[in-house]
Each structure stands twice: as structure tokens, then as C-alpha cells.
N, C-alpha and C positions, 0 to 999 in steps of 0.2 A: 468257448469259455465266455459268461457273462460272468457283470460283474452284482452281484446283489446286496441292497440296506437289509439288515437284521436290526428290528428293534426288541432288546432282550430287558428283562424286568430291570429295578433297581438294583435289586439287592445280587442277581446275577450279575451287572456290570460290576460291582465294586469289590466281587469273589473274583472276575476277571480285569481289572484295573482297565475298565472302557468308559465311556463317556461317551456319550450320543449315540447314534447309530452304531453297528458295526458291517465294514465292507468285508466281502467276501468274492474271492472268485470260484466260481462252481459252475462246473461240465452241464454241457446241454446233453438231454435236455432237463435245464432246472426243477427239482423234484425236492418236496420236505426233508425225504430222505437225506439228499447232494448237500442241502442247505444246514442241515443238522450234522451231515459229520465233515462238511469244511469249518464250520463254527468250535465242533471239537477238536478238530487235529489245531485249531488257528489260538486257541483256548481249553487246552485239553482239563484243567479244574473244572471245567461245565461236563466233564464226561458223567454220565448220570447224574447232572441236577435236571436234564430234562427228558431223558428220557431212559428208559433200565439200559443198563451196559452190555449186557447179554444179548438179553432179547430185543431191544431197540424199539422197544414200544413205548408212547408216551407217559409221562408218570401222570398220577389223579394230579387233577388241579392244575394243569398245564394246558393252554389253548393254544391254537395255532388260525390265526387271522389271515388275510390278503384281499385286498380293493373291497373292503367291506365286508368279506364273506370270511364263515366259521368254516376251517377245513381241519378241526378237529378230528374225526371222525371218516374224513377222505382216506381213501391208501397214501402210502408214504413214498409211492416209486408214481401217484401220478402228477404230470408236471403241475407246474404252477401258472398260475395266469401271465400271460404275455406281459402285461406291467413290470409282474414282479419280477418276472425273467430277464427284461431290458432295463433294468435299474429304476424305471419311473416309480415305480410303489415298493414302501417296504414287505418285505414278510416280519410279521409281529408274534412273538412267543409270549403269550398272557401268563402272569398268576391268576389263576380263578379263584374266587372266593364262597365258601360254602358259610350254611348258618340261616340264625332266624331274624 
């Protein structure tokens, strides 16, 4: 069991009454997945702001960060960088912004 920083948008902490960071404990080995549904059981109102409830795929306009890297786009079951895992780095859920 690690313990992991989840830095989630604004407007997601204040649908979840958080402020800063949010910790989390989540089974090795730490995966987007691990991290996305201890975040929901821990805050279950985020259940589909971030990603469909169904299907468990990210919704448009949602990024997913760690030690500088877009893991967007990675699977959601492969782990996360050893930072993120040992609590040094957060994992960061972006709003992305579209437009001209």
C-alpha cells in the first residue's frame, strides 16, 4: 500500500470539499486506474467528472500528468512512475482547454 498526492482541478476540489493536495492510499502496484478509483470511493461526487462511469475511460478535456510526463493516452492499468508511487511526485488530473 502506497500513499499517493492527487493534484485535482479547482473546480473538482470544491464539488469535493478539498483543498490542496489530495492523499490517497492505493495497492501496488500504483496504476491511473488504482489512483482514479481510490479518488472515487475516497469522493465518490468525482464519480464520472473524470472519467465515464461505465466504461472508465477518460472524459474529453481531462489530462493525466506525472514527473513532467503526459500519460494521457498510456493504459490505465500501467503503473506509474516510482515518484508517483512513493509519494515524492504528485499525480496531476488537468482540465485541458480547447479553442482559438
Amino acid at each position: 500500500m502506497s500513499e499517493i498526492r492527487v493534484v485535482i482541478p479547482a473546480h473538482l476540489k470544491t464539488l469535493a470539499h478539498v483543498s490542496g493536495e489530495v492523499r490517497l492510499e492505493v495497492e501496488d502496484p500504483v496504476t491511473t486506474e488504482r489512483v482514479l478509483d481510490a479518488l472515487e470511493a475516497r469522493h465518490p461526487v468525482l464519480v464520472g467528472t473524470i472519467r465515464h462511469p461505465e466504461t472508465k475511460l477518460r472524459r474529453p478535456f481531462v489530462r493525466f500528468f506525472a514527473c513532467e510526463e503526459d500519460l494521457s493516452h498510456d493504459p490505465t492499468d500501467r503503473p506509474l512512475p516510482e515518484a508517483v508511487a512513493r509519494g515524492r511526485e504528485p499525480f496531476f488530473v488537468v482540465g485541458a482547454i480547447a479553442g482559438g
